[in-house]
N, CA and C atoms as a LAMMPS dump frame, in Angstrom:
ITEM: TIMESTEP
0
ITEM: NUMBER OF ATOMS
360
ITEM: BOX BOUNDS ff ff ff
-5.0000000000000000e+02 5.0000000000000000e+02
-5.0000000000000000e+02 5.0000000000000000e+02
-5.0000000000000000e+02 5.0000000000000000e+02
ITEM: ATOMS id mol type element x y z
1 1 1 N -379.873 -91.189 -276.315
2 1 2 C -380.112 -89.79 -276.031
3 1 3 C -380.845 -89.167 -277.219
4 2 1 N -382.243 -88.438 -276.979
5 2 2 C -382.317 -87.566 -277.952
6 2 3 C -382.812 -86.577 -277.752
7 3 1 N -382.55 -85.527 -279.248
8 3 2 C -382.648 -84.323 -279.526
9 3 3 C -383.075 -83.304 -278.648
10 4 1 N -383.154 -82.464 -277.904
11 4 2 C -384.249 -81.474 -277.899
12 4 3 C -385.336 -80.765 -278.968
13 5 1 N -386.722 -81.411 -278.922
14 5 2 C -387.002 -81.06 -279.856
15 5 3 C -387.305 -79.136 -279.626
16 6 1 N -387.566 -78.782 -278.75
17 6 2 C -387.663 -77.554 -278.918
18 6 3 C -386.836 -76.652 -279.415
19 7 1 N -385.153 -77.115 -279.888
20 7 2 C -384.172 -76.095 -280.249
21 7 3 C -384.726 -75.917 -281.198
22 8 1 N -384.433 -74.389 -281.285
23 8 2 C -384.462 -73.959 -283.001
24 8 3 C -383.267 -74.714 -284.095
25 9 1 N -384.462 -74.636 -285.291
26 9 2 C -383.634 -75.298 -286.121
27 9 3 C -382.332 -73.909 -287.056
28 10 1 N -381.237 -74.773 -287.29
29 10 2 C -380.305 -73.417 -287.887
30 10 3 C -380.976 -72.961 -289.214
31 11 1 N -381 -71.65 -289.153
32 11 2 C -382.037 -70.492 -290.305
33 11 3 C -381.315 -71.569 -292.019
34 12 1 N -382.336 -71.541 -292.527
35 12 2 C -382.616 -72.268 -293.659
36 12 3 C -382.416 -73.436 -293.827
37 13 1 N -382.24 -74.417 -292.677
38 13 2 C -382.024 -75.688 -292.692
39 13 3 C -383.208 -76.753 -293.704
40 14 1 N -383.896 -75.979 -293.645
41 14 2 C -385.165 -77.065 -294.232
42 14 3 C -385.568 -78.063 -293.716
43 15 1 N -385.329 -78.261 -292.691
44 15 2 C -385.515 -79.451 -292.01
45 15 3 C -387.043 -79.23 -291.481
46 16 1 N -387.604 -78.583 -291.23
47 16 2 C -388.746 -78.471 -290.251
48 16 3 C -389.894 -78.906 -291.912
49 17 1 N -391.14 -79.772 -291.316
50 17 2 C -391.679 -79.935 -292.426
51 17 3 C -391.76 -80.171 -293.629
52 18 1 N -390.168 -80.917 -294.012
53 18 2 C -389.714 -81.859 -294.646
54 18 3 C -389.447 -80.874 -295.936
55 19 1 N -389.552 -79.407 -296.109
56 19 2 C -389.12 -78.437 -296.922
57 19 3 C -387.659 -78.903 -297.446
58 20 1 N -387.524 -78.157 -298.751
59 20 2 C -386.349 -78.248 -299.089
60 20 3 C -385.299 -76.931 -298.998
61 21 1 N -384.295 -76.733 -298.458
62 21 2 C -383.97 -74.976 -298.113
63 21 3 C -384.116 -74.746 -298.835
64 22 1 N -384.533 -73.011 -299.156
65 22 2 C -384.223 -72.065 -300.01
66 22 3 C -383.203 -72.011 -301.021
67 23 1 N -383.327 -71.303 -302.22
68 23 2 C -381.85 -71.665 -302.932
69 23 3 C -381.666 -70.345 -302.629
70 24 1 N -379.981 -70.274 -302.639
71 24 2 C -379.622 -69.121 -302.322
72 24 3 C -379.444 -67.797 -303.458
73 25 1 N -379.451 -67.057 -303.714
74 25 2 C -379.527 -65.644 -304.322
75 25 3 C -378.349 -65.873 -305.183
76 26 1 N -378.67 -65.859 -306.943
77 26 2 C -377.632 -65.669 -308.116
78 26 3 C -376.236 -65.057 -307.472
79 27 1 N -375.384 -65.897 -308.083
80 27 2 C -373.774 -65.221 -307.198
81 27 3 C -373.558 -64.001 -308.335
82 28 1 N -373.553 -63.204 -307.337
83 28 2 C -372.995 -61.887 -307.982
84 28 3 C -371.95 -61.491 -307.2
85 29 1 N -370.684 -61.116 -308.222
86 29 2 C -369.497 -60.14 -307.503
87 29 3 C -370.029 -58.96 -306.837
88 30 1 N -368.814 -59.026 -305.833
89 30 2 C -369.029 -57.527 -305.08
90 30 3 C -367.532 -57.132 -305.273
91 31 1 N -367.845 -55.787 -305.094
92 31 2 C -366.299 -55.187 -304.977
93 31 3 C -365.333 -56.142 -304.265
94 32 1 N -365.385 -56.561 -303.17
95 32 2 C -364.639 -57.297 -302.409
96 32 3 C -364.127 -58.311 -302.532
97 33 1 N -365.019 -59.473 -303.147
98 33 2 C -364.463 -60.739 -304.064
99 33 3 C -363.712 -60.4 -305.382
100 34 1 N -363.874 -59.419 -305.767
101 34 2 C -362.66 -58.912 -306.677
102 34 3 C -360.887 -59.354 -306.425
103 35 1 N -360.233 -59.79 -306.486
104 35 2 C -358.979 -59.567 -306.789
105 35 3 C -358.257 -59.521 -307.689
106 36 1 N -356.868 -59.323 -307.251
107 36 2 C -356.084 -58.348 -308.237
108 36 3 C -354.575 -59.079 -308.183
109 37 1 N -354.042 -59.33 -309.116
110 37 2 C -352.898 -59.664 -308.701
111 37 3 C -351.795 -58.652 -308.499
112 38 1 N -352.013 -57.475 -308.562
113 38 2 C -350.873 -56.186 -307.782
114 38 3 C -352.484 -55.124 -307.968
115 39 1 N -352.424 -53.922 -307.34
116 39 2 C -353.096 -53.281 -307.144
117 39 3 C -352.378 -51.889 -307.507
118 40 1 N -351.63 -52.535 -308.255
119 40 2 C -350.842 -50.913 -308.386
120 40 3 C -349.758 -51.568 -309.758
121 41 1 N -349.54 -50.635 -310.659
122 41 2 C -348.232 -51.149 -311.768
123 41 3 C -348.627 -49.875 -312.965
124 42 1 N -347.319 -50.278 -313.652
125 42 2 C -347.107 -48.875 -314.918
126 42 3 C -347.994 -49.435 -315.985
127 43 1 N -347.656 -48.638 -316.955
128 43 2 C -348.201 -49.114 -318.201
129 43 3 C -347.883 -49.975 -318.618
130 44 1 N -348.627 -51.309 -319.5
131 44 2 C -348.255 -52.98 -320.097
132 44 3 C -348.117 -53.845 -319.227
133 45 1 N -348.037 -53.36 -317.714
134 45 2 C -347.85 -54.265 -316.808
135 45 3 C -349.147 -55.24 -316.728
136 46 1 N -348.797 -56.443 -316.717
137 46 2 C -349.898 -57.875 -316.532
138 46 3 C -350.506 -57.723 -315.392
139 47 1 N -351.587 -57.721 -315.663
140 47 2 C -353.161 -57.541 -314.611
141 47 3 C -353.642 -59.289 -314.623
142 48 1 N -353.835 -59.74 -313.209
143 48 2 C -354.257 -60.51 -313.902
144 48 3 C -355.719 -60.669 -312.25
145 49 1 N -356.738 -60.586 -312.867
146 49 2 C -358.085 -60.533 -312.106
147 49 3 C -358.696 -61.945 -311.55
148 50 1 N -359.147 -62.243 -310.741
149 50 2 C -359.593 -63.099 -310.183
150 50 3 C -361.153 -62.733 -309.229
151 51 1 N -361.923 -63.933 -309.625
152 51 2 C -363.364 -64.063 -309.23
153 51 3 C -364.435 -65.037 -309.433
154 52 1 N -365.234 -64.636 -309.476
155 52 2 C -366.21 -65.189 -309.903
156 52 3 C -367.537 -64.987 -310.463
157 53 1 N -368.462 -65.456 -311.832
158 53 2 C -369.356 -65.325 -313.056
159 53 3 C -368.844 -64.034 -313.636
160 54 1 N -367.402 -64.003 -314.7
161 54 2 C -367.137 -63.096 -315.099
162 54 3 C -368.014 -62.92 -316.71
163 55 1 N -368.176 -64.734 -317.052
164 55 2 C -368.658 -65.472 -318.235
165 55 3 C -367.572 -66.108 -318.965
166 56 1 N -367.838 -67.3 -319.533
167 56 2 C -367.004 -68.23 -320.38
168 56 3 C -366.158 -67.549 -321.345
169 57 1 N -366.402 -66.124 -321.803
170 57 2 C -365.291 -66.144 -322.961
171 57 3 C -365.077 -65.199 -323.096
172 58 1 N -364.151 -64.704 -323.661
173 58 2 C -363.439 -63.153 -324.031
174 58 3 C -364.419 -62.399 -323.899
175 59 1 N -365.172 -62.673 -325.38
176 59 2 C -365.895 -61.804 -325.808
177 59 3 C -367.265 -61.188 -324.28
178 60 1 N -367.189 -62.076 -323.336
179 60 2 C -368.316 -61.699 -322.633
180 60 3 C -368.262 -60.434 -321.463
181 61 1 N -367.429 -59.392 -321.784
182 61 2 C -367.256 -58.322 -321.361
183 61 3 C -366.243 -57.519 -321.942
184 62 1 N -365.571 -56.268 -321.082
185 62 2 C -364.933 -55.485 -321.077
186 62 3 C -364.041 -54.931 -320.067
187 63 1 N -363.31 -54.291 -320.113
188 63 2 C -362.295 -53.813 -318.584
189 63 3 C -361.94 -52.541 -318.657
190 64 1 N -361.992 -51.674 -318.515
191 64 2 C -361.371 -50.325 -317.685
192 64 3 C -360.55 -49.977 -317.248
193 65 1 N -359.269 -48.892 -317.153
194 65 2 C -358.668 -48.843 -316.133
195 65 3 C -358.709 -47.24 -315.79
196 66 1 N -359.963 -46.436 -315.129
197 66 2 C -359.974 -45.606 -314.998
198 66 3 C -360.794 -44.656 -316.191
199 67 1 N -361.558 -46.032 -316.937
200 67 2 C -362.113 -45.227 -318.288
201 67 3 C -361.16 -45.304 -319.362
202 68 1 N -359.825 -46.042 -319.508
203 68 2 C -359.755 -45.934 -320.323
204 68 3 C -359.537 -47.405 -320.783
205 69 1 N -360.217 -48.375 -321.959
206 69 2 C -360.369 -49.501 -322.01
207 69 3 C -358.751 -50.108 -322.206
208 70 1 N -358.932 -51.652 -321.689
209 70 2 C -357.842 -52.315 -321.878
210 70 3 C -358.004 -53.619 -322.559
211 71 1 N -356.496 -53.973 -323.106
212 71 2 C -357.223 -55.571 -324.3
213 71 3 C -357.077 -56.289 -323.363
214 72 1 N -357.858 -57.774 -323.552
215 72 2 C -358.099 -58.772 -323.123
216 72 3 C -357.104 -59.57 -323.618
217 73 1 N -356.43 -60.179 -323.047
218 73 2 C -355.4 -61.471 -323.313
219 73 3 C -355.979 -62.708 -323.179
220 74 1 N -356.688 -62.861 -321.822
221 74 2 C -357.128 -64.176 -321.458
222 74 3 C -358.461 -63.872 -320.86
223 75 1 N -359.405 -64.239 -320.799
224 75 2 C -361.011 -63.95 -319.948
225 75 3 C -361.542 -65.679 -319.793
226 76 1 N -361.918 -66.055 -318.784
227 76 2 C -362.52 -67.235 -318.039
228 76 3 C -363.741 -66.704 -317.382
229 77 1 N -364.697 -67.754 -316.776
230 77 2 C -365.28 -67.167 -315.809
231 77 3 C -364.662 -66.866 -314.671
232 78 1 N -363.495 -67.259 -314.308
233 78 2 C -363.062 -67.237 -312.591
234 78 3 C -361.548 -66.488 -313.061
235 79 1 N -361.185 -65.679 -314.421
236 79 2 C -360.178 -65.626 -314.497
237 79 3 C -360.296 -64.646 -315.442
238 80 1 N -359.433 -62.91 -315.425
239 80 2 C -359.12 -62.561 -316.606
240 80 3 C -357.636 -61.597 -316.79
241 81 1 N -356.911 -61.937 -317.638
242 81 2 C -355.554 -61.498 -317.766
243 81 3 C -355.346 -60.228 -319.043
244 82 1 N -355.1 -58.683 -318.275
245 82 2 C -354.931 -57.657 -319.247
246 82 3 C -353.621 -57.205 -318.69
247 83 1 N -353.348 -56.532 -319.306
248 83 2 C -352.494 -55.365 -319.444
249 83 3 C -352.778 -53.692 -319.098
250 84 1 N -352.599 -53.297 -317.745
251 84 2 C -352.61 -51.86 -317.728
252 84 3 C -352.095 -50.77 -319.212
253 85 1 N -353.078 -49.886 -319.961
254 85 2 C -352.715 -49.981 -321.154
255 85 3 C -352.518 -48.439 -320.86
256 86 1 N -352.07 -48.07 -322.299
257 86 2 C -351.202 -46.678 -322.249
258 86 3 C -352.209 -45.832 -321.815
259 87 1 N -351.888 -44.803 -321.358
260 87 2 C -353.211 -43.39 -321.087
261 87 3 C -353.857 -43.903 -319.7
262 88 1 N -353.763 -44.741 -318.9
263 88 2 C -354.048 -44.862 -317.818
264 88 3 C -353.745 -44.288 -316.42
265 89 1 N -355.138 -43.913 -316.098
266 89 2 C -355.061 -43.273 -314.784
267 89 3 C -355.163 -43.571 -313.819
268 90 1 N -354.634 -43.416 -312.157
269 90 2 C -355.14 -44.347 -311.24
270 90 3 C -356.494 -43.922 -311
271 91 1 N -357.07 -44.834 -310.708
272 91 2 C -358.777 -44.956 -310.071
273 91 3 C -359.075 -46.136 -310.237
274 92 1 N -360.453 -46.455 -310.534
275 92 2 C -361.195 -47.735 -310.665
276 92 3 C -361.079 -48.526 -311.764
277 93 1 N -360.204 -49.658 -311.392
278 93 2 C -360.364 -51.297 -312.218
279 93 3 C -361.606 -51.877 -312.583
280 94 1 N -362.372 -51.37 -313.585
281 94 2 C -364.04 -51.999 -313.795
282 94 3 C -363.604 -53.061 -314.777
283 95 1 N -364.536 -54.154 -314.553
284 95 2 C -364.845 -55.094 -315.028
285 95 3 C -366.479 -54.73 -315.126
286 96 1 N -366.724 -54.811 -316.611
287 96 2 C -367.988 -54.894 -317.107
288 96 3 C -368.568 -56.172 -318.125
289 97 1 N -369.355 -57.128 -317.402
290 97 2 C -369.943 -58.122 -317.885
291 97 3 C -371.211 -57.895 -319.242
292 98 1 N -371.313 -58.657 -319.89
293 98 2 C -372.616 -59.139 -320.866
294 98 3 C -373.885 -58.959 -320.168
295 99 1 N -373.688 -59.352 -319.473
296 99 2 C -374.897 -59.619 -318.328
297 99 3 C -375.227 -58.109 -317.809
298 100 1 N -374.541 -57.207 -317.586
299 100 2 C -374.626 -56.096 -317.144
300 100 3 C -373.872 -55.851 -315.657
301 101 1 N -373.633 -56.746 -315.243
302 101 2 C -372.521 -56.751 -313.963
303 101 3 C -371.435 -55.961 -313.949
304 102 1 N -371.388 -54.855 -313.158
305 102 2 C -369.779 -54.237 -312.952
306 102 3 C -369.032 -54.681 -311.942
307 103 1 N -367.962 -54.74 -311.516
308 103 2 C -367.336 -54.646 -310.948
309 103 3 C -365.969 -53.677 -310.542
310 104 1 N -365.636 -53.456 -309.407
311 104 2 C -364.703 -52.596 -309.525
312 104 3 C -363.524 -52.723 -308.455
313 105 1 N -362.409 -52.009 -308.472
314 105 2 C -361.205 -52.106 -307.815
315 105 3 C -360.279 -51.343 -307.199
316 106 1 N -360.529 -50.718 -306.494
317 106 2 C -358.997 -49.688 -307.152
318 106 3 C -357.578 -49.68 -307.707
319 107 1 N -357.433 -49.065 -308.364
320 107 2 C -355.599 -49.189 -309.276
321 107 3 C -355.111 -48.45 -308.882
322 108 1 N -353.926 -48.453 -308.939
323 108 2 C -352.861 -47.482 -308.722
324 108 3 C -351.955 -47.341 -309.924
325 109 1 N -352.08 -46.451 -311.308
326 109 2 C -351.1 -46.411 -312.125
327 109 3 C -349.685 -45.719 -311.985
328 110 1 N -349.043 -46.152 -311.855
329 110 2 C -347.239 -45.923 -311.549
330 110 3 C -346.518 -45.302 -312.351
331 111 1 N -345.816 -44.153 -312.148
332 111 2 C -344.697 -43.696 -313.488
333 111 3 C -344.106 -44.64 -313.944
334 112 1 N -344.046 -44.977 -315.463
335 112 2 C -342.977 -45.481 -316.83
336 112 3 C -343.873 -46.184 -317.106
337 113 1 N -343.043 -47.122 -318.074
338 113 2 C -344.022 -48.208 -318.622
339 113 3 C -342.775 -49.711 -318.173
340 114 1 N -343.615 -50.403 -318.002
341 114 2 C -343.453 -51.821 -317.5
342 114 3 C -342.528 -52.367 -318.461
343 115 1 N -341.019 -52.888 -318.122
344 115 2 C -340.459 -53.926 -318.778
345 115 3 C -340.276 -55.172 -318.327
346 116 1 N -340.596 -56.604 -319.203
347 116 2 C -340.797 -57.592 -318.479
348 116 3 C -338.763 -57.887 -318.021
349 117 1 N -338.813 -58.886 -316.728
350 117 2 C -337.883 -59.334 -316.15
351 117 3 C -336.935 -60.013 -317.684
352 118 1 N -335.656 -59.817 -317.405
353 118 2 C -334.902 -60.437 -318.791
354 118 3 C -334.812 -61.825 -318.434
355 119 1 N -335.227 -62.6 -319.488
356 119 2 C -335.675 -64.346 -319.255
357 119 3 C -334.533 -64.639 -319.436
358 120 1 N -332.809 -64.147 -319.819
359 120 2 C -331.631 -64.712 -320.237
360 120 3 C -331.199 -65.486 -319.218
């Protein structure tokens, strides 16, 4: 049995004329591939972000929580772990890259400040 050659071929297959597909468009975050591991917590509470091309190392950005900056504990490209820090307001979780990439989230900052679970 073969093919129909008249089907269309599926959009960017490359197949027609021995082309190679298209490469696809630099991965850039969108709001949406953003996650969050709670979307809401008090002050000191562990943030911990998930995605993708955040950049290899600490130093390759910054974070926000509403404008007001937060420290970096841990930063990966696919990974970064802060702390909701004092003076925080709810609004937007930005992640700001080297590269110039923002990203954003919404937060929810919570009355008190965060005590961790007692490890006894």
């Amino acid at each position: 049995m073969t093919p129909d050659t008249d089907a269309p071929l599926p959009e960017n297959s490359g197949a027609a004329g021995g082309e190679m597909p298209p490469k696809p468009p630099p991965l850039d975050l969108v709001d949406d591939q953003l996650r969050l591991s709670t979307s809401q917590g008090q002050e000191q509470e562990p943030v911990l972000i998930s995605g993708e091309g955040f950049g290899p190392r600490h130093d390759a950005g910054s974070i926000a929580f509403n404008g007001v900056p937060a420290h970096v504990v841990t930063w990966s490209n696919q990974n970064i772990l802060t702390f909701v820090p004092y003076g925080a307001t709810s609004g937007a979780l930005v992640v700001l890259t080297k590269r110039g990439q923002s990203f954003s989230a919404d937060f929810t900052v919570l009355p008190g400040v965060y005590e961790p679970p007692d490890q006894t």
